[in-house]
N, C-alpha and C positions, 0 to 999 in steps of 0.2 A: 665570560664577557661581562665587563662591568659597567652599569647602566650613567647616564649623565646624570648630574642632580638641575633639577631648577634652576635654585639660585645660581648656576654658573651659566642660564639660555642669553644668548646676545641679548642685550638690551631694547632691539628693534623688536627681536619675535617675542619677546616678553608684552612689551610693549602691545603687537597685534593680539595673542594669545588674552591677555588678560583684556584689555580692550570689548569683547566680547561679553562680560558680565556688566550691570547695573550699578547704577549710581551708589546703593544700599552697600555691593557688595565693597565697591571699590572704599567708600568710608570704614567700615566697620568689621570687614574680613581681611580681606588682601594685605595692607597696610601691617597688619599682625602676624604674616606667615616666617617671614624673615626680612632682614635688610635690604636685600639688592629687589623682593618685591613693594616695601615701603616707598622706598627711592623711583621705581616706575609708577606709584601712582600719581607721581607726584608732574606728573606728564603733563601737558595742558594737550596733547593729541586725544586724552582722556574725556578732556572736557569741553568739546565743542557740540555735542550734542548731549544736554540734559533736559531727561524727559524725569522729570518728579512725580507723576502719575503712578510711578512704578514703587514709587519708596514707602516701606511700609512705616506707615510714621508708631503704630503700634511698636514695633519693632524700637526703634527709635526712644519712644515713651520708654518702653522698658527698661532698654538700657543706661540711659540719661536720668530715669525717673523725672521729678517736676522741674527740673532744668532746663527739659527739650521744650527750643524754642524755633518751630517751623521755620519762622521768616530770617532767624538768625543761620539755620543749617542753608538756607537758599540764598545766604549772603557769603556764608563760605563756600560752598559751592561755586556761585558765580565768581568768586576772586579766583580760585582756583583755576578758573578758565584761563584766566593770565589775559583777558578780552581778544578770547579766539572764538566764545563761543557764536553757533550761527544758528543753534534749534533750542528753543526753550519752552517748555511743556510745564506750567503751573497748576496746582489745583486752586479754581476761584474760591475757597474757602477763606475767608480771614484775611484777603489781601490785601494789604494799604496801598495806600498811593506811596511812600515812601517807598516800601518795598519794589513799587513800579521804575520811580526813578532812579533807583539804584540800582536796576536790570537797565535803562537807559543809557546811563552815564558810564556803565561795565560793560557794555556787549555792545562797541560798535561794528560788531559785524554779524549782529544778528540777523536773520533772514525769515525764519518762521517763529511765531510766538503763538503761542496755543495757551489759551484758559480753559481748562477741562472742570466739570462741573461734577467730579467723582469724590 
């Protein structure tokens, strides 16, 4: 009996299946495994709840090296929302006002905002 591959799961259960992992993984792993899971990340049902608390910005540092720049990944991020998102979870570390307004002017259908202090 020969098993299915991944890349061939409908788009939707791809979609719910992957949906389940972290902002982190969805950037920096998923996008890499092959095509058809690059193309679902690329989902904005992905990006209606980003909780940033979770991302290891270490993580990040390393792979970027002195390129990573926090407020620029949380600006991709919220574009990526495509302005679906409704939950958004910042660390108050280093946050400008600019940065604030540009969570304003992208996410009119936010509903909860969280500055977490971690």
């Amino acid at each position: 009996m020969e098993g299915r591959k991944w890349e061939e799961l409908n788009m939707d259960c791809l979609v719910n299946v992957l949906g389940r992992v972290g902002i982190e993984s969805l950037l920096l792993d998923i996008p890499f495994v092959c095509k058809s899971w690059s193309k679902a990340t690329l989902s904005s049902l992905y990006w209606r709840r980003l909780n940033f608390s979770q991302v290891s910005t270490v993580r990040l540092m390393y792979k970027y090296e002195e390129n990573f720049c926090a407020i620029s990944m949380m600006k991709f991020v919220v574009d990526r929302s495509d302005r679906c998102a409704t939950y958004l979870s910042l660390p108050n570390r280093s946050l400008t006002d600019e940065a604030l307004i540009y969570v304003a002017d992208r996410c009119p259908n936010l509903r909860t905002f969280v500055l977490s202090t971690l």
